[in-house]
N, C-alpha and C positions, 0 to 999 in steps of 0.2 A: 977239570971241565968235562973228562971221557967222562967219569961218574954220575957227575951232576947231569949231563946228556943223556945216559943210561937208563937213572931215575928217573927223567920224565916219560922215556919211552915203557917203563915199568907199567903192565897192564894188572897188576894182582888187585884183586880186590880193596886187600888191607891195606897197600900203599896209596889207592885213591883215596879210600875212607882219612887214612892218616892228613893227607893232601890237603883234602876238604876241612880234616880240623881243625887245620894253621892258619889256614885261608879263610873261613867266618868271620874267628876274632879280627882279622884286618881289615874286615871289610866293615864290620861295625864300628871298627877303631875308625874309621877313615867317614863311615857318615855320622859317627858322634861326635867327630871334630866339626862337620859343620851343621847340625841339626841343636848343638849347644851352642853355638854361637865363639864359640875357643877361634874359629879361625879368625875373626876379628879381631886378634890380637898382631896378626900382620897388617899394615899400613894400607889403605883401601887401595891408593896407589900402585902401588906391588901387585893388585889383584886383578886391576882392569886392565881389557882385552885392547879396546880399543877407543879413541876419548870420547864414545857417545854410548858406553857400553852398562848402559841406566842399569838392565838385570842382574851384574854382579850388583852392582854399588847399592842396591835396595839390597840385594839381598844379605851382604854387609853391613848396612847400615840397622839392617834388624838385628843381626846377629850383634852387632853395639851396643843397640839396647838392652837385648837381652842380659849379657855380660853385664853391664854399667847401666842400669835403670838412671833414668835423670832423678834427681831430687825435687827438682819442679814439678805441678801435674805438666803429663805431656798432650799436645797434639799432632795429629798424623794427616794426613793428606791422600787420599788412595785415589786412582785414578790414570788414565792411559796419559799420550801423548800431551793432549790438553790440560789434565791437571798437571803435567810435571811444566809445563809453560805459562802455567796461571798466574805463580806467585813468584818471588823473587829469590825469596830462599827459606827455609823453615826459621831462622833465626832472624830473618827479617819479618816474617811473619809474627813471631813471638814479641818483638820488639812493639809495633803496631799492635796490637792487639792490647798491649800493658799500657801504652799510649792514648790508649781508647777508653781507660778508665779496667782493663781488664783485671786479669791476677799477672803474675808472672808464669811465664809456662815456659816447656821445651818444646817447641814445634819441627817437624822432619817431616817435607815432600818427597813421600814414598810410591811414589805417579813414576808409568815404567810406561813406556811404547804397547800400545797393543795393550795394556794390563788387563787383562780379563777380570770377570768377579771370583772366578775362582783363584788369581793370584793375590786379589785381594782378601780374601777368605782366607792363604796361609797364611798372612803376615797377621791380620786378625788374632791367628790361632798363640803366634810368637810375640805377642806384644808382651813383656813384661809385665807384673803385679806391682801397675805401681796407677793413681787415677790418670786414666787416657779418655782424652775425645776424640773419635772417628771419624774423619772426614769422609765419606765414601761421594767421591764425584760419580754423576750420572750425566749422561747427552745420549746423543743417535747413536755414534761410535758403540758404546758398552753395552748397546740391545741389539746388535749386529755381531754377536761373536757366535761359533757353532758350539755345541755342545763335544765337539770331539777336541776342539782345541781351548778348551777351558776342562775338560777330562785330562789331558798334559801333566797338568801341574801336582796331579798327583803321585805322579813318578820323580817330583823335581823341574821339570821344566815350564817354565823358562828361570824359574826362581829357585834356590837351594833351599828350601824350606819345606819343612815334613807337617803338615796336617792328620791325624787323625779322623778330626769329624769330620774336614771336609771327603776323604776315601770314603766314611761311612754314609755321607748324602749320596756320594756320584751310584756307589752300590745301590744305595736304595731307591735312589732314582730310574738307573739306569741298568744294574745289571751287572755290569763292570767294574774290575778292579777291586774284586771281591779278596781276593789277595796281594794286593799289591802293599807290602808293607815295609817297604824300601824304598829312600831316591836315591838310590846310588845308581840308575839311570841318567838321572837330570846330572849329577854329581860329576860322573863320567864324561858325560857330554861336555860339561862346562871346561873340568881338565883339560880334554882333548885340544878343543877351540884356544883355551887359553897357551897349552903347550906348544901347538901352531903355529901362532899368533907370536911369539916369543921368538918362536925357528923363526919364523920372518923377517924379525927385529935384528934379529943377530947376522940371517945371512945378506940381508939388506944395507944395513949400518957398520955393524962388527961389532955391537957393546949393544948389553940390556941396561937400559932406563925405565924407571917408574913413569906411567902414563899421567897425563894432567887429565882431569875428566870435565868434561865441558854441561855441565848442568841444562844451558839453554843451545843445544846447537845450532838451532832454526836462527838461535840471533845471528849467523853467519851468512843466511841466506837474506834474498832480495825478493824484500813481496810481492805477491802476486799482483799485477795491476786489478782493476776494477771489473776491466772484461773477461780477462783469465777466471777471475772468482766467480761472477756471475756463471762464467761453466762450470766450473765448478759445484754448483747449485743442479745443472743441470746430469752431469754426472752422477752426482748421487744420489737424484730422482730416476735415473735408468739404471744404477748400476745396483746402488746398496740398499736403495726402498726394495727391491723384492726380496732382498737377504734378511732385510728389516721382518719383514711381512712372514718370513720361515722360523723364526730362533725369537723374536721379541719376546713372546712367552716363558722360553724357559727361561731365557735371560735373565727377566724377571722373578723367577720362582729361586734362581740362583740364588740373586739380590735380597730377595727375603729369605733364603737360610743366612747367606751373610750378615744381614741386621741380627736375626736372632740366636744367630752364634756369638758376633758382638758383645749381645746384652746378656746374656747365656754367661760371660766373661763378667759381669759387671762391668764394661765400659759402658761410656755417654755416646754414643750416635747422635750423628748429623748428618741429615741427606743433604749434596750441593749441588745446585744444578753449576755444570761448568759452561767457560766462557761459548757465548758463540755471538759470528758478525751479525748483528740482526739489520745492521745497515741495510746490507748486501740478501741476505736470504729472506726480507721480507716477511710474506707469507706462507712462503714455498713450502716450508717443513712444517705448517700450522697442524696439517692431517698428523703424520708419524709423531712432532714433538707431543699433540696433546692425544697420542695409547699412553708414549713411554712415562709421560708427566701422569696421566691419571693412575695408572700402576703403582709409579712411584709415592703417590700422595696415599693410595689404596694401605701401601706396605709402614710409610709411616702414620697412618692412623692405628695401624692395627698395635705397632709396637711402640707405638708416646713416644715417637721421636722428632723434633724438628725436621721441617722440608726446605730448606733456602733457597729462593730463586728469585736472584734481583738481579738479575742480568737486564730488565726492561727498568730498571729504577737507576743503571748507571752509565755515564754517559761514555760509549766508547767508540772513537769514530771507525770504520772502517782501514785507515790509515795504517791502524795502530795494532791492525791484525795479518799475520805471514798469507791468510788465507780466510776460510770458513772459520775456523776454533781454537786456533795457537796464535798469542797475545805475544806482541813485540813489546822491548820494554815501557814504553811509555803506555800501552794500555792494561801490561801485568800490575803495574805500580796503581791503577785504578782499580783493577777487580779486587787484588789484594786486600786496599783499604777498605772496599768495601766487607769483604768477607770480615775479616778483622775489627769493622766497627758491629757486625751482628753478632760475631763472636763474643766480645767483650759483652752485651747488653744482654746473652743468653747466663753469662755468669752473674752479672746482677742480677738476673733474675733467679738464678735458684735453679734454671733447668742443669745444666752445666757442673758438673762440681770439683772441688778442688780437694777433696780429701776425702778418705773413706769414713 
C-alpha cells in the first residue's frame, strides 16, 4: 500500500503520462459500455435509482433496442411528462393500433419528465436500423425549455446517450461544445446518484433490491379539483408565457433539426400535438398554443411530414385529467385510441411504412 501511495504521489512526467495511458482506455471502455447499448444486458430494474426514475429507463430502454432491434417495424413516442402519461404502455399501444386495421408493430414510450428536443434528438440518433415511426409530442411545455438546458444533453445529461449531430447543431448554433466529444460527464453523474441511492437502500433497509419502476406515478396522486386547475391556467399565464415568449423560437429551430435528423435517418415522422384539458384552459392558451401550432405546421410542411392534432375531435372530460396535461387512466385509454386509430389509417395509406 506504501508503494502504491508512493506512485500516486510520483510527480515525474513519465509516470503521469503512463497514468494517463491506462486511464483513457477505461474511460472509453466504460462509455462504450453505454453509448453501445451492452449495458442493457443488466435487468433495467438493477438500474433504476428510484421508482419514477423515467431518465435511466429510456435511456435503457434505447440502449435495448439498440442491442435487440424489434422484428416488427417499431414506434416511438418522444415527449416530456405528458407524453409519458398519454398512453398506457408502448405494447398497449401496439396492440390498438393492429386492432385499428394497422400492421403489427413494436411500440416504446420513450417520454421522460422535462424531455427536451434535444433528449429527443439523442435517442433519435440511437434508434436502431430497422423501419421506425417517430412520434415526436409537441405542447407549451416543449417551447418553454432554455437553450442551456437542452445544450446538457450533450455531455449525457439527463439521458446516457451520445449524439454526434446533435453536438454538431448546438456548435453551430451556438458556439459551444465545440469539443465536447464525451458523456462521461452525464455517465458519472448518473453513477454517482445511482451509487447514493444504493448507500441509502442499504443503510436504511440493510439489503439491496431491484426497484419496481412506476411508469405512470401521477396515477398515485389526487387530482386537482376544478378550482386548483383553473389556477393553474393562471399560473402559467404569469409565470411560463414570458418564458414561452424568450426560447419559443429556438425551441422551434431545435424541433426542426430534430425532424430532419429523423428523416436524415430514413425514419417516418409524426408530429403529435399532446394531451391537454381544453375543458378547463378554454381560451386562455389560444395566443401561445396558435405561435407553437403555426411553427410546428411551418416545420411539418416543410419536411412532408404528418401534423396530428385531435385533441378537440376527442372527448376527454376534465375529470380524467391530474391537472392541465397528464391524463388519468380513463382519459389515457381515450387519447391512446385515438392516436392509434390515425396511426393505423396513416399505414393504409402509404404515408407510414413498414419495410424498407
Amino acid at each position: 500500500m506504501n508503494s502504491f501511495t508512493r506512485g500516486l504521489r510520483n510527480r515525474n512526467p513519465l509516470v503521469l503520462v503512463l497514468a494517463a495511458s491506462l486511464l483513457a482506455p477505461a474511460l472509453l471502455g466504460v462509455q462504450g459500455w453505454f453509448t453501445s447499448g451492452a449495458w442493457s444486458a443488466v435487468p433495467m430494474e438493477r438500474w433504476v435509482r428510484t421508482s419514477t426514475d423515467d431518465y435511466m429507463v429510456v435511456s435503457w430502454m434505447v440502449g435495448r433496442l439498440k442491442q435487440d432491434p424489434p422484428e416488427t417495424p417499431l414506434v416511438v413516442l418522444l415527449g416530456g411528462s405528458s407524453g409519458r402519461e398519454a398512453v398506457v404502455s408502448g405494447p398497449s399501444l401496439a396492440r390498438d393500433i393492429e386492432a385499428r386495421g394497422g400492421p403489427r408493430v413494436t411500440a416504446r414510450n420513450l417520454s421522460s419528465r422535462m424531455q427536451r428536443y434535444a433528449q429527443s434528438w439523442a435517442i433519435v440518433d440511437n434508434l436502431p436500423d430497422t423501419p421506425t415511426t417517430v412520434l415526436i409530442g409537441v405542447n407549451l411545455g416543449r417551447f418553454t425549455t432554455s437553450p442551456a438546458s437542452n445544450y446538457n444533453q450533450v455531455v449525457g445529461r439527463e439521458l446516457l446517450l451520445k449524439s454526434d449531430s446533435l453536438r454538431r447543431w448546438v456548435h453551430d448554433y451556438s458556439g459551444e461544445h465545440a469539443h465536447s466529444y464525451t458523456i462521461l460527464p452525464g455517465i458519472f453523474s448518473a453513477l454517482t446518484s445511482y451509487v447514493q441511492q444504493r448507500e441509502n437502500d442499504l443503510l436504511d433497509k440493510g439489503r439491496l433490491r431491484p426497484r419496481p419502476y412506476r411508469p405512470h406515478p401521477f396515477d398515485t396522486r389526487k387530482a386537482l379539483s376544478e378550482e386548483e386547475k383553473h389556477k393553474f391556467v393562471d399560473k402559467w399565464l404569469t409565470t411560463y408565457y414570458p418564458r414561452f415568449r424568450k426560447v419559443h423560437e429556438f425551441d422551434a429551430h431545435m424541433l426542426e433539426g430534430l425532424v430532419a435528423e429523423a428523416k436524415g435517418r430514413g425514419l417516418d415522422v409524426v408530429l403529435v400535438d399532446l394531451p391537454w384539458n381544453r375543458e378547463i384552459v378554454g381560451d386562455a392558451f389560444d395566443e401561445p398554443m396558435g405561435v407553437y401550432q403555426a411553427l410546428t405546421e411551418d416545420i411539418a410542411a416543410k419536411y412532408e411530414v404528418p401534423y396530428l392534432d385531435f385533441n378537440r375531435d376527442v372527448e376527454i372530460p376534465s375529470e380524467y385529467f391530474l391537472d392541465l396535461s397528464h391524463l388519468l387512466p380513463p382519459g389515457r385509454a381515450i387519447w391512446q385510441a385515438g392516436l392509434a386509430e390515425r396511426l393505423a389509417r396513416l399505414y393504409a395509406d402509404g404515408v407510414l411504412r413498414t419495410g424498407s
